[in-house]
C-alpha positions in Angstrom: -232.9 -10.1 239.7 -231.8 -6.8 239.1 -229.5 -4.9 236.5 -226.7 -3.2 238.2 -227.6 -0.4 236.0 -230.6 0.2 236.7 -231.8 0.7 240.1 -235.4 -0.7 239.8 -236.4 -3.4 242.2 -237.4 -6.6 241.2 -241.2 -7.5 240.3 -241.2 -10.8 242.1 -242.0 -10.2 246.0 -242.6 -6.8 245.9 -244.6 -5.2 248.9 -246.9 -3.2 247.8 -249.6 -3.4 244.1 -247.5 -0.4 243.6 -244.2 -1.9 242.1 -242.9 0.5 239.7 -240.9 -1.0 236.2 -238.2 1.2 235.2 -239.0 0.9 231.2 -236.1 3.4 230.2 -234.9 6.6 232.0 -233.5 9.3 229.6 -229.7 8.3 230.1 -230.4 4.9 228.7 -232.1 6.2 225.6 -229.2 8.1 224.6 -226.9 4.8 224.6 -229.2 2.8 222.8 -229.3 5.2 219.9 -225.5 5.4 220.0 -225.0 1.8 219.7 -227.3 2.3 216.4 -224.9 4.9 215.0 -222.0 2.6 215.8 -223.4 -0.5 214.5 -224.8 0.9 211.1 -220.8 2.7 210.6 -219.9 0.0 211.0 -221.8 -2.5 209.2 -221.6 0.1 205.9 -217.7 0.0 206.4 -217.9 -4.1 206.1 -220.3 -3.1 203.2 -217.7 -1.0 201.3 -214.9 -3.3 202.0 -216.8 -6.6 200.9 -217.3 -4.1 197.3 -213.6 -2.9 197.0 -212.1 -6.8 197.8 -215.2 -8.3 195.4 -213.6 -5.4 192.5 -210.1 -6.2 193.4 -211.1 -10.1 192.4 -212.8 -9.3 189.5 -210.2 -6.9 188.1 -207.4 -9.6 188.7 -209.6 -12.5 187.0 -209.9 -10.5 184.1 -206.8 -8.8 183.6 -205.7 -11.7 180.7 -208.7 -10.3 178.9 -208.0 -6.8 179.6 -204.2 -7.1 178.6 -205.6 -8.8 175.0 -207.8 -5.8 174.3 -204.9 -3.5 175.3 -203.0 -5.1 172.6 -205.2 -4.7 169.9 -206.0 -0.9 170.7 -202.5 -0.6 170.3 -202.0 -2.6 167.2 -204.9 -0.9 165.7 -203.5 2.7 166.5 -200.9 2.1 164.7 -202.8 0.6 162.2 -204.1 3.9 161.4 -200.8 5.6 162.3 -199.2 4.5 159.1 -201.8 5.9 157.1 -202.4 4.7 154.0 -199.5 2.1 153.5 -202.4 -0.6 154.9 -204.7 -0.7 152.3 -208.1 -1.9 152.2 -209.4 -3.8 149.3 -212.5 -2.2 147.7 -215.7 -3.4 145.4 -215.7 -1.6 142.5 -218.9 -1.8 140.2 -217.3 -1.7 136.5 -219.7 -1.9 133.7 -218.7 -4.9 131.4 -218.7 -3.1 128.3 -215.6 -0.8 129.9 -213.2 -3.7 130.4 -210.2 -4.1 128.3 -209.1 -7.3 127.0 -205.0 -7.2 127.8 -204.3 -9.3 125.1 -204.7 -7.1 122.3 -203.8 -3.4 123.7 -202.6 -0.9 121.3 -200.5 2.0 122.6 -203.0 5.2 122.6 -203.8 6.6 119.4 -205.3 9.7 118.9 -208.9 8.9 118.1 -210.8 11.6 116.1 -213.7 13.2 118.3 -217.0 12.1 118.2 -219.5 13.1 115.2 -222.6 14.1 115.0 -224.4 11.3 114.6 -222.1 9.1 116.8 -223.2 11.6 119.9 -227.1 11.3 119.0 -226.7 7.5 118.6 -225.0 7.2 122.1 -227.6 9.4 123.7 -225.5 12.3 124.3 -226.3 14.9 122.0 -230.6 15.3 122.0 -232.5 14.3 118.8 -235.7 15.9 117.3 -237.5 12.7 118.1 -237.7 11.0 121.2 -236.3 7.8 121.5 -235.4 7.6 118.0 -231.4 6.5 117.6 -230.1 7.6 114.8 -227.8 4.8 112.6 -224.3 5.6 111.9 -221.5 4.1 109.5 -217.9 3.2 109.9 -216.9 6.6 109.6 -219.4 8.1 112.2 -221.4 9.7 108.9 -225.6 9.0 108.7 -226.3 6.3 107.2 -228.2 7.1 103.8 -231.6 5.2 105.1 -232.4 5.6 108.8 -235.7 4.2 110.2 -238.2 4.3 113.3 -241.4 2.6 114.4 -241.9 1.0 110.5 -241.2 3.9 108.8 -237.8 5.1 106.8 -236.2 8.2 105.2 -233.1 9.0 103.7 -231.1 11.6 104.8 -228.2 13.7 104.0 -225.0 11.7 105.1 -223.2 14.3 106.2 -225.7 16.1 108.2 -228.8 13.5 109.1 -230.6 16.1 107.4 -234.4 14.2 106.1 -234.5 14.9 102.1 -238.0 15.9 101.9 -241.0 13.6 100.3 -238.4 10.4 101.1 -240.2 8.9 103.8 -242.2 6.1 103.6 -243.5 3.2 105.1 -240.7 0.0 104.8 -238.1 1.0 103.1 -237.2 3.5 101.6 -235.2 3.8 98.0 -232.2 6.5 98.9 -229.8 4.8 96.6 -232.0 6.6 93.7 -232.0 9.9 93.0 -234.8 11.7 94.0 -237.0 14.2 91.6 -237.7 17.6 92.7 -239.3 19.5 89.9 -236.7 19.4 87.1 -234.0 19.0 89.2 -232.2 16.0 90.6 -230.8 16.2 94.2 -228.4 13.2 94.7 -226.4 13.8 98.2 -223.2 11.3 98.3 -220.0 11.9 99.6 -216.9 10.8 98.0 -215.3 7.6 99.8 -212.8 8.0 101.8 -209.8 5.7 102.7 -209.9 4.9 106.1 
Protein backbone atom coordinates (compact mmCIF):
# COMPACT_ATOMS: atom_id res chain seq x y z
CA UNK A 1 0.00 0.00 0.00
CA UNK A 2 1.42 3.10 -1.00
CA UNK A 3 0.56 6.88 -0.58
CA UNK A 4 0.05 8.58 -3.92
CA UNK A 5 2.23 11.19 -2.45
CA UNK A 6 4.81 9.69 -1.72
CA UNK A 7 6.71 7.53 -4.06
CA UNK A 8 8.19 4.93 -1.62
CA UNK A 9 7.53 1.32 -2.27
CA UNK A 10 5.85 -0.82 -0.01
CA UNK A 11 7.69 -2.81 2.82
CA UNK A 12 5.83 -5.97 2.42
CA UNK A 13 7.49 -8.12 -0.64
CA UNK A 14 10.24 -6.12 -1.17
CA UNK A 15 13.26 -7.71 -3.17
CA UNK A 16 16.04 -6.90 -1.76
CA UNK A 17 17.21 -6.39 2.73
CA UNK A 18 17.63 -3.04 1.18
CA UNK A 19 14.06 -1.53 1.20
CA UNK A 20 14.30 2.08 1.81
CA UNK A 21 11.23 3.95 4.07
CA UNK A 22 10.66 7.31 3.02
CA UNK A 23 10.30 8.91 6.65
CA UNK A 24 9.80 12.61 5.32
CA UNK A 25 11.37 14.37 2.34
CA UNK A 26 11.84 18.11 2.76
CA UNK A 27 8.59 19.19 0.77
CA UNK A 28 6.44 17.28 3.27
CA UNK A 29 8.05 19.02 6.29
CA UNK A 30 7.10 22.35 5.07
CA UNK A 31 3.24 21.21 4.91
CA UNK A 32 3.16 19.75 8.16
CA UNK A 33 4.31 22.90 9.82
CA UNK A 34 1.78 24.87 7.87
CA UNK A 35 -1.08 22.92 8.89
CA UNK A 36 0.30 23.88 12.60
CA UNK A 37 0.18 27.58 11.75
CA UNK A 38 -3.37 27.07 10.38
CA UNK A 39 -4.72 25.01 13.02
CA UNK A 40 -3.35 27.13 16.02
CA UNK A 41 -4.99 30.62 13.97
CA UNK A 42 -7.49 29.03 13.96
CA UNK A 43 -8.10 27.42 17.18
CA UNK A 44 -7.16 31.08 18.98
CA UNK A 45 -9.82 32.75 16.67
CA UNK A 46 -12.55 30.02 18.17
CA UNK A 47 -10.69 31.03 21.47
CA UNK A 48 -11.44 34.82 21.08
CA UNK A 49 -14.90 34.31 19.89
CA UNK A 50 -15.99 31.72 22.63
CA UNK A 51 -14.54 35.20 25.14
CA UNK A 52 -16.44 37.94 23.13
CA UNK A 53 -20.00 35.78 22.93
CA UNK A 54 -19.25 34.50 26.87
CA UNK A 55 -18.95 38.77 27.58
CA UNK A 56 -21.76 39.54 25.40
CA UNK A 57 -23.89 36.95 27.84
CA UNK A 58 -22.67 38.24 30.82
CA UNK A 59 -23.17 41.89 29.94
CA UNK A 60 -26.86 41.17 28.84
CA UNK A 61 -27.66 39.08 32.18
CA UNK A 62 -26.50 41.84 34.13
CA UNK A 63 -27.62 44.83 32.46
CA UNK A 64 -30.92 45.07 35.20
CA UNK A 65 -28.22 45.46 37.70
CA UNK A 66 -26.18 47.75 35.72
CA UNK A 67 -29.25 50.04 34.83
CA UNK A 68 -30.06 50.12 38.93
CA UNK A 69 -26.59 51.44 39.65
CA UNK A 70 -26.83 53.88 36.78
CA UNK A 71 -29.81 55.27 38.45
CA UNK A 72 -28.42 55.94 41.70
CA UNK A 73 -25.18 57.58 40.27
CA UNK A 74 -27.46 59.82 38.81
CA UNK A 75 -29.72 60.43 41.66
CA UNK A 76 -26.84 60.87 43.81
CA UNK A 77 -25.15 63.58 41.42
CA UNK A 78 -27.81 65.46 41.75
CA UNK A 79 -27.87 64.89 45.24
CA UNK A 80 -24.86 66.83 45.50
CA UNK A 81 -25.88 69.19 42.62
CA UNK A 82 -28.37 70.97 44.74
CA UNK A 83 -25.92 71.69 47.23
CA UNK A 84 -26.84 72.35 50.42
CA UNK A 85 -30.83 72.33 50.20
CA UNK A 86 -30.32 68.35 51.27
CA UNK A 87 -29.26 68.47 54.62
CA UNK A 88 -27.69 66.06 56.73
CA UNK A 89 -28.60 65.67 60.25
CA UNK A 90 -25.53 66.07 62.62
CA UNK A 91 -24.53 64.97 66.46
CA UNK A 92 -23.85 67.73 68.33
CA UNK A 93 -22.09 67.25 71.86
CA UNK A 94 -23.81 70.12 73.99
CA UNK A 95 -22.80 70.34 77.54
CA UNK A 96 -25.93 70.09 79.82
CA UNK A 97 -25.33 73.02 81.82
CA UNK A 98 -25.56 75.23 78.29
CA UNK A 99 -29.20 74.17 77.59
CA UNK A 100 -31.93 76.65 77.94
CA UNK A 101 -35.14 75.76 79.38
CA UNK A 102 -37.87 77.45 76.73
CA UNK A 103 -40.25 77.88 79.13
CA UNK A 104 -38.96 80.71 80.98
CA UNK A 105 -36.86 82.86 78.30
CA UNK A 106 -36.42 86.46 78.89
CA UNK A 107 -35.68 88.73 75.99
CA UNK A 108 -31.72 89.63 76.20
CA UNK A 109 -30.80 91.91 78.79
CA UNK A 110 -27.63 93.44 79.01
CA UNK A 111 -25.81 91.58 81.77
CA UNK A 112 -23.01 93.49 83.48
CA UNK A 113 -19.52 91.87 82.63
CA UNK A 114 -17.91 89.54 84.69
CA UNK A 115 -15.99 90.60 88.03
CA UNK A 116 -13.14 89.73 89.48
CA UNK A 117 -13.91 87.24 91.50
CA UNK A 118 -16.61 85.75 89.20
CA UNK A 119 -13.50 85.14 86.51
CA UNK A 120 -11.14 83.44 89.33
CA UNK A 121 -14.12 81.40 90.53
CA UNK A 122 -14.86 80.11 86.97
CA UNK A 123 -11.30 79.39 86.29
CA UNK A 124 -10.67 82.08 83.85
CA UNK A 125 -8.70 84.63 85.40
CA UNK A 126 -5.41 82.64 87.38
CA UNK A 127 -5.33 82.85 91.19
CA UNK A 128 -2.28 83.14 93.57
CA UNK A 129 -3.00 79.64 94.78
CA UNK A 130 -3.52 76.71 92.84
CA UNK A 131 -6.64 75.11 92.83
CA UNK A 132 -8.04 77.31 95.29
CA UNK A 133 -11.64 78.90 93.98
CA UNK A 134 -12.38 81.82 95.33
CA UNK A 135 -16.23 82.32 96.85
CA UNK A 136 -18.32 84.92 95.40
CA UNK A 137 -21.74 86.69 96.45
CA UNK A 138 -24.85 87.69 94.55
CA UNK A 139 -23.29 90.64 93.28
CA UNK A 140 -20.03 88.90 91.96
CA UNK A 141 -18.05 90.79 95.16
CA UNK A 142 -15.65 88.40 97.63
CA UNK A 143 -17.28 86.99 100.08
CA UNK A 144 -15.98 88.46 103.49
CA UNK A 145 -14.67 84.80 104.68
CA UNK A 146 -13.10 82.62 101.97
CA UNK A 147 -11.51 79.26 102.88
CA UNK A 148 -9.10 76.34 101.46
CA UNK A 149 -7.86 72.98 102.76
CA UNK A 150 -9.26 73.84 106.58
CA UNK A 151 -8.05 76.98 106.79
CA UNK A 152 -10.07 80.60 106.38
CA UNK A 153 -9.33 84.34 106.01
CA UNK A 154 -11.26 87.37 105.41
CA UNK A 155 -10.70 89.45 102.81
CA UNK A 156 -11.47 92.72 101.32
CA UNK A 157 -14.87 92.42 99.45
CA UNK A 158 -14.21 94.45 96.89
CA UNK A 159 -10.77 93.30 96.00
CA UNK A 160 -10.23 89.46 97.54
CA UNK A 161 -7.46 91.26 99.07
CA UNK A 162 -6.31 88.79 102.53
CA UNK A 163 -6.53 91.38 105.64
CA UNK A 164 -3.35 90.43 107.32
CA UNK A 165 -3.12 88.24 110.76
CA UNK A 166 -7.01 87.04 109.72
CA UNK A 167 -6.32 83.60 108.88
CA UNK A 168 -6.82 80.81 110.91
CA UNK A 169 -7.61 77.36 111.16
CA UNK A 170 -11.89 76.86 110.95
CA UNK A 171 -13.29 79.83 110.74
CA UNK A 172 -12.49 82.67 110.82
CA UNK A 173 -14.38 85.91 112.69
CA UNK A 174 -14.41 88.69 109.63
CA UNK A 175 -17.67 90.06 110.84
CA UNK A 176 -15.47 91.82 113.75
CA UNK A 177 -13.35 94.34 113.39
CA UNK A 178 -9.95 93.63 113.36
CA UNK A 179 -7.13 95.42 115.67
CA UNK A 180 -4.09 96.73 114.11
CA UNK A 181 -2.16 98.74 116.70
CA UNK A 182 -4.56 101.52 117.66
CA UNK A 183 -6.33 101.49 114.71
CA UNK A 184 -9.49 99.64 113.58
CA UNK A 185 -9.62 98.48 109.92
CA UNK A 186 -13.37 97.45 109.22
CA UNK A 187 -13.70 96.87 105.20
CA UNK A 188 -17.67 96.82 104.21
CA UNK A 189 -19.21 98.09 101.41
CA UNK A 190 -22.54 99.78 101.50
CA UNK A 191 -25.50 97.52 100.18
CA UNK A 192 -26.66 97.89 97.19
CA UNK A 193 -30.18 97.36 95.68
CA UNK A 194 -30.02 95.03 93.18
Amino acid sequence: MSDPETPTQPLIGAASHETAINVGAPAQSGRSSRAYKVAGLTLLACVLIVGQAMTAYFLLSQKSDIQSLEDQNKKIQTQMTKGSSVSVPMKMHVPMNAMVSTHHLSPPTSDPPATSCQLESAGVKLVQVPGFRPACDERGLYKAQQCYMGHCWCVNTATGEQIPGSELQGEAKCNLPLLRGSMSKVMTLPDVDA
